[in-house]
C-alpha positions as CSV (number, residue, x, y, z in Angstrom):
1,X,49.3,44.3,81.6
2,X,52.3,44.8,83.4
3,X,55.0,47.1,81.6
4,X,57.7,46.3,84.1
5,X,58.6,42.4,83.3
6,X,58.0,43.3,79.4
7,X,60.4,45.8,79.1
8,X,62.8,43.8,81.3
9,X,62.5,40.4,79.4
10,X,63.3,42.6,76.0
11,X,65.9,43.9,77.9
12,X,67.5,40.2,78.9
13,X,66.3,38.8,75.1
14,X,68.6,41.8,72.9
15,X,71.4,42.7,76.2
16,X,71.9,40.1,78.8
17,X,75.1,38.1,77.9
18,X,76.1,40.5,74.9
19,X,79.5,41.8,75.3
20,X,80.5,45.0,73.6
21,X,84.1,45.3,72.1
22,X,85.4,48.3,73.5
23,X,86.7,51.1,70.5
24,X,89.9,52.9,71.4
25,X,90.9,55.6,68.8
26,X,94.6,56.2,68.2
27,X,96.8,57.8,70.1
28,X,97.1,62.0,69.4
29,X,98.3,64.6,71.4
30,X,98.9,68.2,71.0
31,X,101.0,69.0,73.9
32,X,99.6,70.7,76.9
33,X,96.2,71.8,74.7
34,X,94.8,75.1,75.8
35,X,97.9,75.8,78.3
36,X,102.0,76.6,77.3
37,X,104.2,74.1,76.6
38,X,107.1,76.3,77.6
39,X,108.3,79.7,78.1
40,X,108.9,82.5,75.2
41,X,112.3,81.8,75.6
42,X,111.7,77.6,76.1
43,X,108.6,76.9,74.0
44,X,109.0,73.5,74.7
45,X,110.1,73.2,77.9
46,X,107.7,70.8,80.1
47,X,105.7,69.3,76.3
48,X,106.8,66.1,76.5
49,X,105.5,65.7,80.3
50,X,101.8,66.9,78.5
51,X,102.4,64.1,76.3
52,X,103.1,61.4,78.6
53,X,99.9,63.2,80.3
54,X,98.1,63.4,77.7
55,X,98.4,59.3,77.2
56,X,97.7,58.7,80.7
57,X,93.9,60.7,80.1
58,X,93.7,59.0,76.5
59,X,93.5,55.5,78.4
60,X,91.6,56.4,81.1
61,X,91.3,54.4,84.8
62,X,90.3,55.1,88.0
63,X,90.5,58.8,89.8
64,X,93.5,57.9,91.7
65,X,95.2,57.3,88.5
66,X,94.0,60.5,87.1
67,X,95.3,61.9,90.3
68,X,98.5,60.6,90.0
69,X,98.9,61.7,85.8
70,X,97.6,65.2,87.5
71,X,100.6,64.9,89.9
72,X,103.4,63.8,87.6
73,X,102.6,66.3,85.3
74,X,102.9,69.2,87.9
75,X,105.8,67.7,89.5
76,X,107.7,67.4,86.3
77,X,106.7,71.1,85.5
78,X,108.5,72.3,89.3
79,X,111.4,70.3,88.1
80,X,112.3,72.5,85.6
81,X,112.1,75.4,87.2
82,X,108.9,76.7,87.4
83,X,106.3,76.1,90.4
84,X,103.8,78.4,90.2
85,X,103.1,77.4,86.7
86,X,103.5,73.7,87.7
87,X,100.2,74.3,90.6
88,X,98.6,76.1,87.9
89,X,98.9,73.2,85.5
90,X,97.6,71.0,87.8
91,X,95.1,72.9,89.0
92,X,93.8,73.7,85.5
93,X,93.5,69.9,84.5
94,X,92.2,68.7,88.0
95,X,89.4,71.1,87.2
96,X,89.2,70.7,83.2
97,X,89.6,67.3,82.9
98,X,87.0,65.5,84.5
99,X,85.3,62.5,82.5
100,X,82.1,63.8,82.5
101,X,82.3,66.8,80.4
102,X,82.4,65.7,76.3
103,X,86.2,67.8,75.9
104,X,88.4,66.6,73.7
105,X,90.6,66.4,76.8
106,X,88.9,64.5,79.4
107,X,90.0,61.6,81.7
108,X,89.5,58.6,79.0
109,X,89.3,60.8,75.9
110,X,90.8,58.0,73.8
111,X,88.0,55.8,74.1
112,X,84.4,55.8,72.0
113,X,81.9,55.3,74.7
114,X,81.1,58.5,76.8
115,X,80.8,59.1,79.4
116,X,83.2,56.6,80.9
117,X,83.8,57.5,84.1
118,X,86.3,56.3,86.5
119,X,87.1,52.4,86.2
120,X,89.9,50.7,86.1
121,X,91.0,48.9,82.6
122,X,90.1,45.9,82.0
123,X,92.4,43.3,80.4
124,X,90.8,43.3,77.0
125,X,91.5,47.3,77.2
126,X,94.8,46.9,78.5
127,X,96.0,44.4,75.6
128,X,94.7,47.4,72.9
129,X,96.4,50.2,75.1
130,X,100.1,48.0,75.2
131,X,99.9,48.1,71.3
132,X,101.0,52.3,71.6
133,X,103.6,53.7,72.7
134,X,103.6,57.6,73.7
135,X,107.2,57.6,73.5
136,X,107.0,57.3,70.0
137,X,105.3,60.1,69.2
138,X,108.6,62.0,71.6
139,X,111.2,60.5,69.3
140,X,112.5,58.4,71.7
């Protein structure tokens, strides 16, 4: 008896053609998580560029999107002044927040299945993640 074309006939029967609804859990953010958001004397200096970062890693995408969140972050950080801690931002979630590691900040963080990787959205994902708004969450 071979086990082979069992298992994948069981496989086709209960998976092939089933389509599972993706679950995306609201949107939260905490700031810049287990780095500043500011100075002593600016405690919230750069937060709201952790926020519009932190969205980008709640939906998730492909790594040259992560790349990109990564980059906006730290350049938004030099823009107010303060370089070194702008490379060390980015260094700190180009190391901390890859997808594969079950943090409650990784790339895709706002969505049930894990690990997810890097993929691009698809459109059913896409039409859940329009529905928020990060900016909300700023006040503006």
């Amino acid at each position: 008896m071979a086990i082979g074309p069992l298992l994948m006939l069981f496989v086709c029967v209960t998976g092939c053609g089933t389509k599972i609804t993706p679950q995306l859990h609201s949107f939260e953010s905490d700031g810049c998580s287990s780095f500043p958001d500011g100075t002593a004397s600016e405690p919230v200096l750069w937060r709201d560029d952790c926020v519009v970062h932190d969205y980008a890693y709640w939906k998730g995408g492909t790594w040259k999107e992560r790349r990109d969140a990564d980059r906006k972050l730290r350049d938004g950080i030099r823009r107010k002044g303060k370089p070194v801690i702008a490379q060390l931002a980015y260094v700190g979630v180009r190391v901390g927040g890859t997808p594969w590691l079950p943090t409650p900040w990784r790339w895709g963080f706002g969505w049930h299945e894990f690990p997810r990787g890097y993929r691009p959205v698809s459109l059913d994902e896409w039409l859940m993640i329009k529905k928020i708004n990060p900016l909300s969450i700023l006040g503006k």
